[in-house]
N, C-alpha and C positions, 0 to 999 in steps of 0.2 A: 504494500500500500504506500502512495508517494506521502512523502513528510510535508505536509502546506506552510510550515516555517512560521507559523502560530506561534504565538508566545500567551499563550491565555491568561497569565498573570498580570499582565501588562495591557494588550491589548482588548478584552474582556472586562476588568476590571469597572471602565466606566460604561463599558458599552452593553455589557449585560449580567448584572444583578439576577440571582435565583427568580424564579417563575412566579415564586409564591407569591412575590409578593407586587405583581404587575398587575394590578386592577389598577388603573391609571385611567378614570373618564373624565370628558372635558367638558364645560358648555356651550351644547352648540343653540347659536341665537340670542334671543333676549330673555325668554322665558324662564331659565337657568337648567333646564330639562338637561340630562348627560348623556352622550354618548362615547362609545370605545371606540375609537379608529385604527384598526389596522391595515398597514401596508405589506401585502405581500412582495416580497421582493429578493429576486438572485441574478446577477447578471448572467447568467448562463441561461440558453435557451434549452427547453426541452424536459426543463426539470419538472415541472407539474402546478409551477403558475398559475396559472388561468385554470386548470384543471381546481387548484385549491380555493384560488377565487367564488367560482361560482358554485363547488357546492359545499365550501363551510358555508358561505351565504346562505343555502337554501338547508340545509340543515338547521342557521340558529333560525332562521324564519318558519321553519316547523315547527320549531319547541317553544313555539310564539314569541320570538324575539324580533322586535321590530327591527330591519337589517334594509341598509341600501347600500349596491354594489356600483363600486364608479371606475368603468373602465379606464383605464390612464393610457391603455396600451393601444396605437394607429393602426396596429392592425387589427384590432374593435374582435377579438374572438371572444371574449366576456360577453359581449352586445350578443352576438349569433349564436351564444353558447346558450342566452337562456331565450332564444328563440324571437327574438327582435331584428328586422329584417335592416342593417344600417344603410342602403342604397333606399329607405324610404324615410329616412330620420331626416326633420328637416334644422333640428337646433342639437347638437352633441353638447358634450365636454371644452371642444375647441371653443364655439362661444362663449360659453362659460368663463375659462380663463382668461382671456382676451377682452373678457369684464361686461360684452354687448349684451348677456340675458344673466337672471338670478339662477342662481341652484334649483330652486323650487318648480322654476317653469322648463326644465331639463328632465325631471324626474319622468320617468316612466312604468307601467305596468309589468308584471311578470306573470307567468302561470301560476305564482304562492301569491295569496294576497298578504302576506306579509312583507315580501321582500320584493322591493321597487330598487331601478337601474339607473342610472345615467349612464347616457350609452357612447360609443366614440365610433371614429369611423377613421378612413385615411386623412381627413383636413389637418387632424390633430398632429401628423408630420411639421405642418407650418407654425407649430408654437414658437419651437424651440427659435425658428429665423424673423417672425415678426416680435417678440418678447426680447430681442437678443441685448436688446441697446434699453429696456425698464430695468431701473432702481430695482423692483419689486418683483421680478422675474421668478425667484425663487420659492415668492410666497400666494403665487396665484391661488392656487386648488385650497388653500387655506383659507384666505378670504373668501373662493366661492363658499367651503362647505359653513364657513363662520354668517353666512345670510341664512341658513335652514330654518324653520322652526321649529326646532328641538323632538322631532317628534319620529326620531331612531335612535334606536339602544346599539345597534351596531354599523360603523360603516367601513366597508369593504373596500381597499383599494389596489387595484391589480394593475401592476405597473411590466413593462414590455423590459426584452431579455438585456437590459446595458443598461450603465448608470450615468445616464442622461439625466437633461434638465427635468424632464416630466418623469424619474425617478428620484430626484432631489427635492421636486414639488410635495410628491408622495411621501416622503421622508417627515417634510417638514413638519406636514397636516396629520402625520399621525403620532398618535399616543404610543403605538409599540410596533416593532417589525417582524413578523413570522417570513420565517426562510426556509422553503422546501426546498431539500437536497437527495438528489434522486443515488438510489443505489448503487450506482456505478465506478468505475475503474476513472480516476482523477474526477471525482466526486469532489471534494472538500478543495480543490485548486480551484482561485479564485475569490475562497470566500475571505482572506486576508484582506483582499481591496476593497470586499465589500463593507467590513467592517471596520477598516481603515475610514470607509465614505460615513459611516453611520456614527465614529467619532467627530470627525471634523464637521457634520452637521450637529451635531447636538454641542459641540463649541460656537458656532458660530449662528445657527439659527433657530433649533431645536434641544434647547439644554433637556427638556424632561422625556426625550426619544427612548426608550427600552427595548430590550428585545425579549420579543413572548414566545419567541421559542425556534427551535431545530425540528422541523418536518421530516419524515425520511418516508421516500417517496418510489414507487415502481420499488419496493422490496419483495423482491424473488425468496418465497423459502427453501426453495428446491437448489440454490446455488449457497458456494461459500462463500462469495462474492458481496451479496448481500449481507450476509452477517461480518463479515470485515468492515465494511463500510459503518455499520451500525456501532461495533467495537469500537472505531476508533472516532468518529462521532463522538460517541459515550466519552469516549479519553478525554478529546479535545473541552468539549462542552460539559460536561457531566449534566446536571440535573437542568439544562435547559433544553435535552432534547427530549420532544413530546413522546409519553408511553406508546400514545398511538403510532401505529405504523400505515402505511395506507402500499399494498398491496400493488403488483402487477395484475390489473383485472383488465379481459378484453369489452366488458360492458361499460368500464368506463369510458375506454377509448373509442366507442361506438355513440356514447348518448351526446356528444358536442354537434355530432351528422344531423339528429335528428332536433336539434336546436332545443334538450331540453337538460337539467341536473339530474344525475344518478339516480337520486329520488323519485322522480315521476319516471323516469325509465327502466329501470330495475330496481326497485326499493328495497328487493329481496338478494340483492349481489353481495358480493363481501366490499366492493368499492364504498357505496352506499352504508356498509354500514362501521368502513372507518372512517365517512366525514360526519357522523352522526356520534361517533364516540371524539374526534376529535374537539368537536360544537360543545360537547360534555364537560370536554378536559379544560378548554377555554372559559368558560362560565363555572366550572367549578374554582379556579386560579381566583374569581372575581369573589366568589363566594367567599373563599380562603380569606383571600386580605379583607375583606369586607368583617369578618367575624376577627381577626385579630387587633383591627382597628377599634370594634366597639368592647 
């Protein structure tokens, strides 16, 4: 297994604090209502991003958690993933940040009445070159999601495979960063820069950033491969990476075709029922600090 040249004493340190104690909600609006913002987020493509996006989404929105999912990512697979056609969207994400429309009039329906999208599509490529030369560049998706009216307990933010601006945006707007790391052979290269990037924002523009956790993702049990990977994960991170495991299932990689989450597609899979333990494991973290605090 390659050595990522981690120093986790060091770099770790400010960047991620034990799990327990990451109930970290903010208020979104005026009303003082809170929400938990998570950023998912790995520069490496292929790791299960977008797959994680949409159905922790629809998971906590089943165990009636109010949840909206806001694609970051131009190539808008969030958007199609939970069946929102983006060639007929006429206001995404892109307006949003670029300040032309609020948050509120961005939102969209899903198949869960619980869980509402703001959707993206390819325009949101031209953030990064019309924002290039704004003071405020950094803090766009912030100030959109800070006009809501308080009225989600969780928001989802699924950002595209590089740590670009519209993953620095992401960064900034949220409370905590879950990073799914798929089981594979140079699995953990990479993740130094990334946490490199998630110190220097939380210096510079996000002091109260945490990270909620180490996803491990397409874990084969049939290979040793995947248990090494998970091992040294474990090494690396120790108790920030999630019990849950989420599985190589071919239904997973089948329900994005038919534009909908694991849940309404095979509710009965094993994919299906690691985003539904991970929704658990997230809300129980909340529960945790929440009972230590009172």
């Amino acid at each position: 297994m390659t050595n990522i040249g981690l120093r986790p004493d060091s770099v770790l340190r400010e960047t991620a604090p034990r799990r327990k104690g990451l109930a970290t909600r903010r208020k979104v609006g005026n009303i003082g209502k809170m929400a938990r913002v998570i950023c998912i987020a790995n520069q490496k493509g292929g790791v299960g991003k977008t797959t994680t996006a949409i159905n922790l989404s629809a998971s906590l929105a089943v165990s009636e958690k109010r949840t909206l999912l806001i694609d970051c990512d131009p190539q808008a697979n969030a958007t199609s993933g939970v069946g929102i056609d983006q060639s007929t969207v006429d206001r995404t994400l892109y307006h949003g940040m670029l300040g032309q429309v609020g948050a509120a009039s961005l939102i969209m329906d899903s198949p869960i009445a619980s869980l509402k999208v703001i959707p993206a599509n390819v325009e949101l490529i031209g953030f990064e070159v019309e924002m290039m030369s704004s003071p405020d560049r950094d803090r766009s998706l912030k100030n959109l999601i800070a006009d809501l009216d308080g009225s989600f307990e969780y928001i989802i933010l699924d950002c595209p495979p590089s740590l670009s601006l519209l993953t620095v945006n992401a960064l900034t707007a949220a409370d905590s960063l879950l990073i799914p790391l798929q089981c594979e052979f140079y699995a953990l290269e990479g993740l130094g820069q990334l946490l490199r990037t998630v110190e220097r924002i939380r210096r510079s523009l996000n002091p109260e950033l945490k990270i909620a956790g180490i996803l491990l993702t397409m874990f084969d049990k049939r290979t040793n491969l995947s248990y090494q990977v998970a091992e040294e994960a474990e090494k690396y991170f120790k108790d920030l990476v999630f019990k849950t495991l989420v599985p190589r299932n071919i239904r997973l990689s089948e329900a994005p075709s038919f534009g909908k989450p694991i849940l309404l597609y095979d509710a009965t899979s094993t994919g299906a029922r690691s985003y539904i333990e991970l929704a658990q494991e997230i809300t129980q973290t909340e529960g945790d600090a929440c009972n230590e605090v009172t």
